[in-house]
C-alpha positions in Angstrom: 9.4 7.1 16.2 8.4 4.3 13.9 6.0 5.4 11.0 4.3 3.2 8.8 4.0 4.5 5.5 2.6 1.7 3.3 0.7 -1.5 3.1 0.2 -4.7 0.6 -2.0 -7.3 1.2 -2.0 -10.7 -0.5 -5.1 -12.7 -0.1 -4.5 -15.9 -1.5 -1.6 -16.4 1.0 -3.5 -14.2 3.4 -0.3 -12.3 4.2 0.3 -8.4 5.0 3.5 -6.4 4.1 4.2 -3.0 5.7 6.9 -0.6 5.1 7.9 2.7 6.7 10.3 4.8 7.8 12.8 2.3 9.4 13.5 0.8 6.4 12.4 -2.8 7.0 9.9 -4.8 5.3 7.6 -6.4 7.7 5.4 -9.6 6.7 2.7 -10.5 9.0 0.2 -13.3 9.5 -3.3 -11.2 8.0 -5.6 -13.6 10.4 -3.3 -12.9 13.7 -1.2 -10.3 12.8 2.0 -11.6 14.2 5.1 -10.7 12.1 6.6 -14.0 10.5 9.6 -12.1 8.9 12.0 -8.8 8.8 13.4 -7.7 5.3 16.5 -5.8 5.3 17.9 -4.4 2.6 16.5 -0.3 1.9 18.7 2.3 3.4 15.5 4.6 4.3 12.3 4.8 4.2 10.0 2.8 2.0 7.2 4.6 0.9 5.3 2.0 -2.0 4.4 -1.4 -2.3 3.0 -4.1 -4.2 2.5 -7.7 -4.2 1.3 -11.0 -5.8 1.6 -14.2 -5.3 5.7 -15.0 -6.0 6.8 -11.2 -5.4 7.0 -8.4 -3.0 8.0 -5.4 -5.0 9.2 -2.3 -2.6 10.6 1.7 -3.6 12.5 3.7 -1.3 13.7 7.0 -0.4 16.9 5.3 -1.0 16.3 5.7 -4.6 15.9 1.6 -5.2 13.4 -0.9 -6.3 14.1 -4.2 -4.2 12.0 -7.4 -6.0 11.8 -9.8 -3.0 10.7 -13.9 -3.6 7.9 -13.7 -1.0 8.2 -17.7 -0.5 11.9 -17.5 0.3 12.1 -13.7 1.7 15.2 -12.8 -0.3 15.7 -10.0 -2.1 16.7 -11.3 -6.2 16.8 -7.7 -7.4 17.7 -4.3 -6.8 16.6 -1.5 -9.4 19.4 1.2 -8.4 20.2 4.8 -10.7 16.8 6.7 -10.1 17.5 10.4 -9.7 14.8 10.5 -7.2 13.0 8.7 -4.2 10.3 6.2 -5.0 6.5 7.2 -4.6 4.0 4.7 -5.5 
């Protein structure tokens, strides 16, 4: 069962971004809640989240830090070696 496990919000481009244990990012519309995209690119869970008004920074159990371009939804880096899973 899906889980969500955490929550950004970005107000000047009134945009949500929830993560959980599927290991997607989802963006949504924050006025109708409809999601606009999917992120792929954790292997597991993502459990913290932050974001301003160029980037979506998310952690994962996989042990990464993705930086994602929140106008183009790509992921332009991946922070790999941590000897753990990322908590916020």
């Amino acid at each position: 069962e899906e889980e969500l496990l955490c929550v950004a919000y970005n107000r000047h481009m009134q945009t949500l971004v929830t993560g959980g244990n599927t290991s997607l990012l989802y963006i949504l519309d924050a006025e109708t809640h409809e999601i606009t995209a999917k992120l792929n690119g954790h292997s597991d869970a993502i459990t913290a989240l932050e974001m301003d008004s160029h980037m979506i920074i998310s952690g994962s159990d996989d042990y990464t830090i993705r930086l994602w371009d929140s106008l183009t939804n790509s992921c332009v880096v991946v922070l790999e070696g941590h000897k753990a899973p990322i908590i916020h």
